[in-house]
C-alpha positions in Angstrom: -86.0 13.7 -76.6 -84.8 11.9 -80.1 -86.3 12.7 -83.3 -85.8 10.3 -86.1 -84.4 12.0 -89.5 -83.5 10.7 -92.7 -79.6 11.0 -93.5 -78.1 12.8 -96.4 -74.5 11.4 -96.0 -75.4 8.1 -97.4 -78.7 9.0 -99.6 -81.2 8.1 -96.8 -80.6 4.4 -96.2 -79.5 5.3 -92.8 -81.8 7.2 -90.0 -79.9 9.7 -88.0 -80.9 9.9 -84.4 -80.7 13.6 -82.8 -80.6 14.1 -79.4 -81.4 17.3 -78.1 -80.9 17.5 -74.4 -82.0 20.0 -72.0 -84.6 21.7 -75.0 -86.5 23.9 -72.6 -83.0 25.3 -71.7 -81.9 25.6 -74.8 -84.7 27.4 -76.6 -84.6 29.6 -73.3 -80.9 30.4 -74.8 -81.9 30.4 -78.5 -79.8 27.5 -78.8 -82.8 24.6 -79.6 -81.0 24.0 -83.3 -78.0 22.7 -81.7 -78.1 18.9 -81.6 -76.0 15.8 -81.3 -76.6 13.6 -84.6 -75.2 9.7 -85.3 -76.8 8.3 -88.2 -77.4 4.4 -87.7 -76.0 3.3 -91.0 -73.0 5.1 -91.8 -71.9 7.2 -89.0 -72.5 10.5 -91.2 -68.7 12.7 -91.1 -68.1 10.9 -87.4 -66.2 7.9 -87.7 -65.1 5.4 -85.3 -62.6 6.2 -82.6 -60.5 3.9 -80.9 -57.2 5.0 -79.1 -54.7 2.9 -76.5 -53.8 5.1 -73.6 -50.4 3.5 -71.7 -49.6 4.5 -68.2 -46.9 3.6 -66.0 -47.1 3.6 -62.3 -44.6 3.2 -59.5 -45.0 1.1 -56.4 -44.3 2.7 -53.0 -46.9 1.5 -50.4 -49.3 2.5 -52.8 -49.9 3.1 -56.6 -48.7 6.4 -57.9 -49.5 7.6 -61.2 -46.1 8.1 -63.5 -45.4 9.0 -67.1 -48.6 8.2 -69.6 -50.2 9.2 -73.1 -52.2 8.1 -76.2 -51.6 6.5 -79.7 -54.2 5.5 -82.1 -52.3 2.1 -82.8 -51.7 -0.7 -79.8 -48.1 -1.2 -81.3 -46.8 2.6 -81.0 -48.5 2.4 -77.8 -46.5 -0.5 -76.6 -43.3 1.1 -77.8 -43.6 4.4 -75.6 -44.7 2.4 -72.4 -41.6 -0.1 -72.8 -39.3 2.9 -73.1 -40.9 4.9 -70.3 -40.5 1.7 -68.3 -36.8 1.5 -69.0 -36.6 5.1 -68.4 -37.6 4.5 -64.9 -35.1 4.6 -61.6 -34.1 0.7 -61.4 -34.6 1.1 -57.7 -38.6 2.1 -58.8 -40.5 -0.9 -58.3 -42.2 0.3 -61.6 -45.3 -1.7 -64.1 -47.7 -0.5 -66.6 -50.4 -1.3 -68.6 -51.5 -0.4 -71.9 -55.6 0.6 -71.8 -58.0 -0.2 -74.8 -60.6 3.0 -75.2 -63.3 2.9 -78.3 -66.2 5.2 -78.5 -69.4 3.7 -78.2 -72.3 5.0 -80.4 -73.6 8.4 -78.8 -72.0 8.5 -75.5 -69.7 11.0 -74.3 -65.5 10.4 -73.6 -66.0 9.7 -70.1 -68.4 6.7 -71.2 -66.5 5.2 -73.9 -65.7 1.9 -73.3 -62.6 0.8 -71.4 -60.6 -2.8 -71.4 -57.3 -3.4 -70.1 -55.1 -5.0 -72.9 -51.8 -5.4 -71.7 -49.8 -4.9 -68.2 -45.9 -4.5 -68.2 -43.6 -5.7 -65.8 -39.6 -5.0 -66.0 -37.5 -8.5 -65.0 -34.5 -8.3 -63.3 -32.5 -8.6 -66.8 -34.1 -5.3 -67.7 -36.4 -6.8 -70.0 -39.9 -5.2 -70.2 -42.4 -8.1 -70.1 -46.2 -7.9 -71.5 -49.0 -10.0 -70.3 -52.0 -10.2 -72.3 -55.0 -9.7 -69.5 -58.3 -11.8 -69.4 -61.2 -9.6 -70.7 
């Protein structure tokens, strides 16, 4: 159920849009007041979040999952995956790629959306090479 309600953060220009899920649960809990609000103009005290998650995976008959993390910028991001990269056995048949995650307006983390920026091979100078992907 959404209710439309006028937004204080930016003197009611905006609407917000609160979402109450599961209300016969919650008011079974005492709980009904608690609600997830996005105002359509100004995003109220939640701002936009973006973040560039770069994982590096080996290749042994199949993919396996290897060092990895987070950065808000694409250029930190690139950084830690080209030193993990180097980092790795040269024997390791190793390649990464650097992952692209914003949050969408009122959806949770697992449904933010996801594009694949970059993937990393290392040449056989030892040089770690980036490839822009097609979106």
């Amino acid at each position: 159920m959404t209710t439309p309600v006028k937004c204080t953060e930016c003197d009611g220009r905006g609407w917000k849009i609160v979402t109450r899920r599961g209300c016969v649960a919650a008011m079974g809990l005492r709980l009904e007041f608690s609600a997830h609000e996005d105002c359509i103009y100004c995003g109220g005290t939640e701002q936009l979040v973006e973040m560039f998650e770069w994982e590096v995976f080996t290749t042994s008959g199949t993919d396996d999952l290897g060092p990895c993390g987070t950065s808000s910028g694409q250029a930190p991001s690139m950084d830690a995956l080209r030193m993990a990269l180097r980092q790795m056995a040269s024997n390791a048949a190793a390649w990464g790629r650097i992952t692209h995650r914003v949050r969408d307006f009122s959806t949770m983390q697992e449904d933010w959306s996801k594009q694949v920026l970059f993937h990393a091979t290392v040449d056989a100078a030892g040089s770690v090479r980036f490839e822009r992907q097609e979106s």
